[in-house]
C-alpha positions as CSV (number, residue, x, y, z in Angstrom):
1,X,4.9,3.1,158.8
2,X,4.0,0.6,161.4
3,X,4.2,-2.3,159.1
4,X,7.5,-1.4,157.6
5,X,8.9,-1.1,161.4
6,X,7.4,-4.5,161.8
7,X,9.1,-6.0,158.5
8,X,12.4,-4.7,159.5
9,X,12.2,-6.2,163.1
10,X,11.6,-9.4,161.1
11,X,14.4,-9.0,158.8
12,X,17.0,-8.1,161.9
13,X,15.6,-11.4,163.1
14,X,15.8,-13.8,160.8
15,X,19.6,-12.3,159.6
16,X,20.4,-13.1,163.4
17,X,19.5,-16.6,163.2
18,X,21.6,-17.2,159.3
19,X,24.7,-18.2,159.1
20,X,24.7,-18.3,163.2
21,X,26.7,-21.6,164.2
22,X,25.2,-24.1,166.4
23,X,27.2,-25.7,169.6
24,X,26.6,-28.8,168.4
25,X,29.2,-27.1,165.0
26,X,31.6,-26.1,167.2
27,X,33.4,-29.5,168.0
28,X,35.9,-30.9,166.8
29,X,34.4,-33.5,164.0
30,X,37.6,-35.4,164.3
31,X,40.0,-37.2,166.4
32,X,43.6,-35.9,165.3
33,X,46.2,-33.6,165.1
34,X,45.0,-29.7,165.8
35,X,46.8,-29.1,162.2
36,X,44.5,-31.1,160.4
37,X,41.2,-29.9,162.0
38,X,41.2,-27.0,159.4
39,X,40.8,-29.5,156.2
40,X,38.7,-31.8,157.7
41,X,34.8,-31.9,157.1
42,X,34.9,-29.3,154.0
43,X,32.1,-29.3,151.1
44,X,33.7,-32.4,148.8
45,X,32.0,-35.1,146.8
46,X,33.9,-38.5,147.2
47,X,34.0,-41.8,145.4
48,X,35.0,-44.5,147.7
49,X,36.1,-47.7,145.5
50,X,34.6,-50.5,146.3
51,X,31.3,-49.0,146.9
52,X,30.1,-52.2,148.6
53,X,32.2,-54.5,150.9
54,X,30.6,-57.7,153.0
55,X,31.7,-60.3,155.5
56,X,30.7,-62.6,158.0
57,X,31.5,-63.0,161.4
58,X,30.2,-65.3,164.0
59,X,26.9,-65.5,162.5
60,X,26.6,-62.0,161.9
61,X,26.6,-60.8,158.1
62,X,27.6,-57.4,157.6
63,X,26.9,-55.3,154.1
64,X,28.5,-51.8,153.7
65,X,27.5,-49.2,150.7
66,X,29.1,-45.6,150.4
67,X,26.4,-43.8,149.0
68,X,27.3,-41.1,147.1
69,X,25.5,-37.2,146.4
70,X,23.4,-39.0,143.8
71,X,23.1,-42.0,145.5
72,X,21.4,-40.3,148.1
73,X,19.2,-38.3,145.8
74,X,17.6,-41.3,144.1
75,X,17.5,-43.4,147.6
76,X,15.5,-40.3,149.0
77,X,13.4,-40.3,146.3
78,X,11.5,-43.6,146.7
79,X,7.9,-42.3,147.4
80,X,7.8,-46.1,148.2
81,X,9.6,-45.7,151.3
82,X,9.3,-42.0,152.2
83,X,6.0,-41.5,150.8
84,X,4.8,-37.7,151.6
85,X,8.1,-36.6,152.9
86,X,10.6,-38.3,149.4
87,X,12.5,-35.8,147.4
88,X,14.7,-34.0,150.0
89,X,18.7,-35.1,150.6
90,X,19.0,-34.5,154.6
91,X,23.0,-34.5,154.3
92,X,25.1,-32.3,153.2
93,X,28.9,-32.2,150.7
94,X,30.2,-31.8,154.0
95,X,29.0,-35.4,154.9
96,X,29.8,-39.1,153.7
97,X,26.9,-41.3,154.0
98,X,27.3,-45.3,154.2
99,X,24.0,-47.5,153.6
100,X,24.8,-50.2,156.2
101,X,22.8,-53.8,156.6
102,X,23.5,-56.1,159.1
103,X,21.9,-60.0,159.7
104,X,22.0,-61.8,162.9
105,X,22.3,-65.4,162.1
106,X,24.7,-66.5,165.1
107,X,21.5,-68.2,166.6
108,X,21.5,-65.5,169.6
109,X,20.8,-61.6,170.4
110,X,23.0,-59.1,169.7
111,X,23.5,-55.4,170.7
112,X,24.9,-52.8,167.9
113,X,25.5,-49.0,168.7
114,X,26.5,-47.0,165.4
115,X,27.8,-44.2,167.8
116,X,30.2,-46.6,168.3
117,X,31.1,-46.9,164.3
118,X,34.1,-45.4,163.3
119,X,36.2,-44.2,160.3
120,X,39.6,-43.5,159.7
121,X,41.7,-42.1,157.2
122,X,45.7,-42.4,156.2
123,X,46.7,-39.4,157.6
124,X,45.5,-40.5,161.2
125,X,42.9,-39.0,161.6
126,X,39.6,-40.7,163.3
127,X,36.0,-39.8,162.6
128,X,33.0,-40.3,164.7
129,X,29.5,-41.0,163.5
130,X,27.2,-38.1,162.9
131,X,24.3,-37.5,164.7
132,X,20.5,-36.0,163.2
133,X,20.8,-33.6,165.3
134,X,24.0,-32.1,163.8
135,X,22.7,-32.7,160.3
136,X,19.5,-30.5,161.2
137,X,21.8,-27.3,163.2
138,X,24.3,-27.9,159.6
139,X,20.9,-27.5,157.4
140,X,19.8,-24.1,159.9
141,X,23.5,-23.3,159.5
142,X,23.3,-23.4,155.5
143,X,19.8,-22.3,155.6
144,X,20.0,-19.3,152.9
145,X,17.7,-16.2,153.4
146,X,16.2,-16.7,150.2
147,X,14.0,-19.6,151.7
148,X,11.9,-16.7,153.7
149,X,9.7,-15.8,150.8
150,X,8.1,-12.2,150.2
151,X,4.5,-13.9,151.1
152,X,6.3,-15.3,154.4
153,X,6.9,-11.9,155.6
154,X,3.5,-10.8,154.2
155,X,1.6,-13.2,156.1
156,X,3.8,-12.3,159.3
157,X,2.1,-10.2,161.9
158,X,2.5,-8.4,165.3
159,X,1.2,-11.1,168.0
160,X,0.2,-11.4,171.9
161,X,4.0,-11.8,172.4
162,X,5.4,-9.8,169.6
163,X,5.8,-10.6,166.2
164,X,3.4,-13.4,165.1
165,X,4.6,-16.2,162.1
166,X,2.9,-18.6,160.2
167,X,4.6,-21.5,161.9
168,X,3.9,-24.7,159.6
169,X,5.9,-22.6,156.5
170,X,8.6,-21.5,158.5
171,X,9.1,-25.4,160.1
172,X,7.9,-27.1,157.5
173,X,11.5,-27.6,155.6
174,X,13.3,-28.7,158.6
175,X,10.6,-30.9,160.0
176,X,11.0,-32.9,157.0
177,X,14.8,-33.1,156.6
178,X,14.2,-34.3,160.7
179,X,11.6,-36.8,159.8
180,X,14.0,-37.8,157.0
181,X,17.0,-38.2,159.0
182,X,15.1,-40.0,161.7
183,X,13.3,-42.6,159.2
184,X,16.8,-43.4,157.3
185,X,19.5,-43.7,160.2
186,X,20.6,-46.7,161.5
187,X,19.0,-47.5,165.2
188,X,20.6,-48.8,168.1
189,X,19.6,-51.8,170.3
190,X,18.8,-55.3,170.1
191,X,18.7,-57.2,167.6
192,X,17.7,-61.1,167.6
193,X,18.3,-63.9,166.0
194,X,17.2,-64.1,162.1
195,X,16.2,-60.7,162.0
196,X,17.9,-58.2,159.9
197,X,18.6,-54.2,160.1
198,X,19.4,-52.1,157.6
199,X,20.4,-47.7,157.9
200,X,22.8,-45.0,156.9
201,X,25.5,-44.0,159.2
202,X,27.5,-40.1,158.2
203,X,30.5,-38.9,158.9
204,X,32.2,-35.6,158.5
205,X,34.1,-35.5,155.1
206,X,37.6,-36.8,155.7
207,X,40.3,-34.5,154.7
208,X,40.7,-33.2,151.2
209,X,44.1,-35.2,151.0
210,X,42.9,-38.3,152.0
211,X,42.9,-41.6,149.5
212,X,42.2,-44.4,152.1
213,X,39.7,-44.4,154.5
214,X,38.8,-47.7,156.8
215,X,35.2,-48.3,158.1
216,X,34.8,-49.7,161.2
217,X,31.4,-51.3,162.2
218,X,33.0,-51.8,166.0
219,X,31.9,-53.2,169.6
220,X,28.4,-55.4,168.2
221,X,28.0,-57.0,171.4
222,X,27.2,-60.6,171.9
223,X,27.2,-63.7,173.7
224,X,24.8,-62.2,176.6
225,X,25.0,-63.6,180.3
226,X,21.6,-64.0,182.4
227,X,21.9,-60.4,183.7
228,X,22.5,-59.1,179.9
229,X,26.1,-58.0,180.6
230,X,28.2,-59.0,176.9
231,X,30.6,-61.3,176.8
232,X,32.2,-60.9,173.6
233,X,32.3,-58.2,170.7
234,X,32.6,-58.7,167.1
235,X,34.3,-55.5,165.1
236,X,34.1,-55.6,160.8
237,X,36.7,-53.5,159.2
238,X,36.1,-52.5,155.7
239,X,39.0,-50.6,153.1
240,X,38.1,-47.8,150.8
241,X,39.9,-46.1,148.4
242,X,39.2,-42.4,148.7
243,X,39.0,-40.1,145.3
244,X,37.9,-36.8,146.0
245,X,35.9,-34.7,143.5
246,X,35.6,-31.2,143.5
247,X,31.9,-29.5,143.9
């Protein structure tokens, strides 16, 4: 009797804890009007034409890739770069991912921010990068109940401060989509001459009525004074044609 009391108080909760919406889900994915809001970052697989787009400015070479669904599957695949952790997608229908590689040639340091990326779409509305920290509360968000296993809530058991789990299955999932997300993002900071960086950068999928979407790799800050203040900025805009498929 005890032990079914005990699987029930596991069952109440983990059914507390699906389906239960993060903060970081509860704003606004997009700059725009209110009206659009509710057909903006919906489950959608997109081909953006041309899938790759380069140019140079002041030294500085700039290569973007939308990477689509299975794009991402065979990129996170590569045991050669992921090793242990390959195999998993981190992102989501509700994402667009873009592989993004950028060389500093302009014979000086630079300074790149992705937060400070930016995509828009026709119908004026403006996207802001995503963050692995709201890919990971999506993934607990979509997290289905199915994942807790009958030998999970076998193994579970009443502990010094209530009920006790075995913690490296229950974290083991997310750990990896964390340590995949971490591994695969493009990083901010400096970047000097001759040396080249490479990442992906998400956004929330743009409306399901969009067809052209612009990129913008914006604010790379260069031309540095003595007491590293910037003294110029170089921004790379990229057009896309937006088809949008449906899952």
């Amino acid at each position: 009797m005890r032990r079914l009391m005990i699987y029930g108080t596991i069952l109440v909760l983990i059914a507390g804890c699906v389906g239960r919406k993060s903060s970081l889900l509860l704003d606004r994915p997009a700059v725009g009007p209110v009206t659009e809001e509710e057909g903006v970052a919906r489950q959608a697989l997109w081909t953006f034409d041309p899938m790759t787009q380069s140019a140079t400015k002041d030294g500085i070479e700039a290569t973007v890739t939308f990477y689509s669904h299975s794009d991402l599957l065979k990129f996170f695949s590569d045991k050669k770069i992921f090793g242990a952790y390959a195999g998993l997608n981190p992102y989501f229908p509700e994402n667009v991912v873009f592989y993004v590689k950028l060389m500093n040639h302009n014979g000086k340091k630079i300074r790149i921010d992705p937060n400070e990326f930016v995509m828009l779409d026709d119908r004026s509305n403006q996207y802001m990068p995503l963050s692995p920290d709201y890919i990971t509360a999506l993934a607990e968000y979509h997290g289905p109940f199915a994942t807790f296993s009958r030998g999970l809530l076998e193994e579970a058991r009443p502990g010094y401060f209530g009920i006790g789990f075995p913690i490296g299955k229950m974290i083991g999932k997310p750990q990896r989509r964390i340590a995949l997300l971490k591994m695969a993002t493009l990083q901010s900071g400096m970047l000097y001459d001759g040396v080249v960086c490479d990442g992906l950068v998400a956004f929330p999928s743009p409306h399901a009525q969009v067809h052209q979407v612009k990129l913008f790799l914006s604010n790379i800050k260069t031309s540095f004074d003595p007491s590293d203040r910037p003294q110029a900025v170089v921004n790379f805009s990229f057009d896309f044609t937006a088809v949008r498929r449906t899952l």
